[in-house]
C-alpha positions in Angstrom: 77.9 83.1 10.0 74.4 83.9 10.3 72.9 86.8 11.7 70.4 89.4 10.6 71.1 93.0 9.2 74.0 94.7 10.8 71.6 98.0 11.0 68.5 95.9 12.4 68.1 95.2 16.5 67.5 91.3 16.1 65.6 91.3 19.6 64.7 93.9 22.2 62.6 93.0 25.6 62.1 94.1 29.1 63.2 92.3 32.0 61.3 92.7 34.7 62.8 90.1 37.1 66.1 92.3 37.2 66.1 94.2 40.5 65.8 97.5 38.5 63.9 97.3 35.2 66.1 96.2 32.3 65.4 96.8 28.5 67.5 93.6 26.6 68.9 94.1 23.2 69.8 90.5 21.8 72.5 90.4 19.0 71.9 86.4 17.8 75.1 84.2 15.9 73.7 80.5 15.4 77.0 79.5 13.3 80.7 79.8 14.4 82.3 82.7 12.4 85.0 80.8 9.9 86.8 84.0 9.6 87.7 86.2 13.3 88.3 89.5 11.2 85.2 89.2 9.7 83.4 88.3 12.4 84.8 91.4 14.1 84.0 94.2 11.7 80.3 92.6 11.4 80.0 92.5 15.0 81.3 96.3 16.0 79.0 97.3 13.1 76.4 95.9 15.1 76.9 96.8 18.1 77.7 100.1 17.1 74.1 100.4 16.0 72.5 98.8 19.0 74.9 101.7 21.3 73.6 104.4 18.9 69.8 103.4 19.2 70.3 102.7 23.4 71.8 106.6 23.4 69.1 108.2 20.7 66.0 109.9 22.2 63.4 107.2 21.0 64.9 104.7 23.1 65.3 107.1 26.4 61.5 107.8 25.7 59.9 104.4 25.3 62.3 102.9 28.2 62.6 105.6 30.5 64.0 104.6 33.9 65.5 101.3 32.3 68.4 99.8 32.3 70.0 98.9 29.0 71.7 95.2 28.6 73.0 94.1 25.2 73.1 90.2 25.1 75.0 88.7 22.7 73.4 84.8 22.6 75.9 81.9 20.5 75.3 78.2 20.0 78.9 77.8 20.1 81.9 78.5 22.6 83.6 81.7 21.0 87.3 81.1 20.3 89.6 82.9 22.3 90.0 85.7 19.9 86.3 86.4 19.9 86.5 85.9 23.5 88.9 88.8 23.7 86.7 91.2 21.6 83.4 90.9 24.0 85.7 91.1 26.8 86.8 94.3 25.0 83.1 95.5 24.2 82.2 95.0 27.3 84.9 97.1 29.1 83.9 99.9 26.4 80.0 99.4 27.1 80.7 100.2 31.0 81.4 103.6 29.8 78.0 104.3 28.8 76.5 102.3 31.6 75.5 99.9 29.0 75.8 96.1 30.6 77.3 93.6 28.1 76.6 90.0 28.6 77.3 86.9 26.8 75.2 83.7 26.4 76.1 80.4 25.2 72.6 78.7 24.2 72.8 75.1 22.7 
């Protein structure tokens, strides 16, 4: 599995096609994870740090008025397991008002 730092945001732009101005935190996995539970723990470390920087001050300040998206971009179709967990992140994310998307780039 390779992705970057747990504590580091791995992309972070504004969309300004989006009918109201999004801000876009990318989490990036190039390789299928060969073990779920691993996978999982690295992944809600990471996502808990993405949610903590989207709620801090800093972020409210430089993208004030924004929407907040976290993307999470694959080269792979997630298993069904891994399926469940963003399904399950993104339920939790709505109750932040944090959109949650998933992206499947080859």
């Amino acid at each position: 599995m390779t992705w970057g730092d747990p504590n580091v945001i791995d992309i972070i732009y504004t969309d300004k096609d989006k009918e109201e101005h999004a801000v876009v935190l990318c989490i990036l996995l190039a390789t299928e994870p060969a073990d779920t539970l691993s996978f999982k723990k690295q992944f809600e470390v990471k996502i808990n740090r993405y949610v903590g920087y989207i709620l801090s001050d800093e972020f409210k300040k430089e993208y004030k008025g924004c929407k907040p998206i976290i993307k999470f971009v694959t080269k792979f179709e997630p298993s069904n397991e891994i399926k469940e967990t963003l399904n399950l992140t993104k339920n939790l994310l709505k109750k932040y008002n944090i959109d949650f998307l998933h992206e499947i780039k080859e």
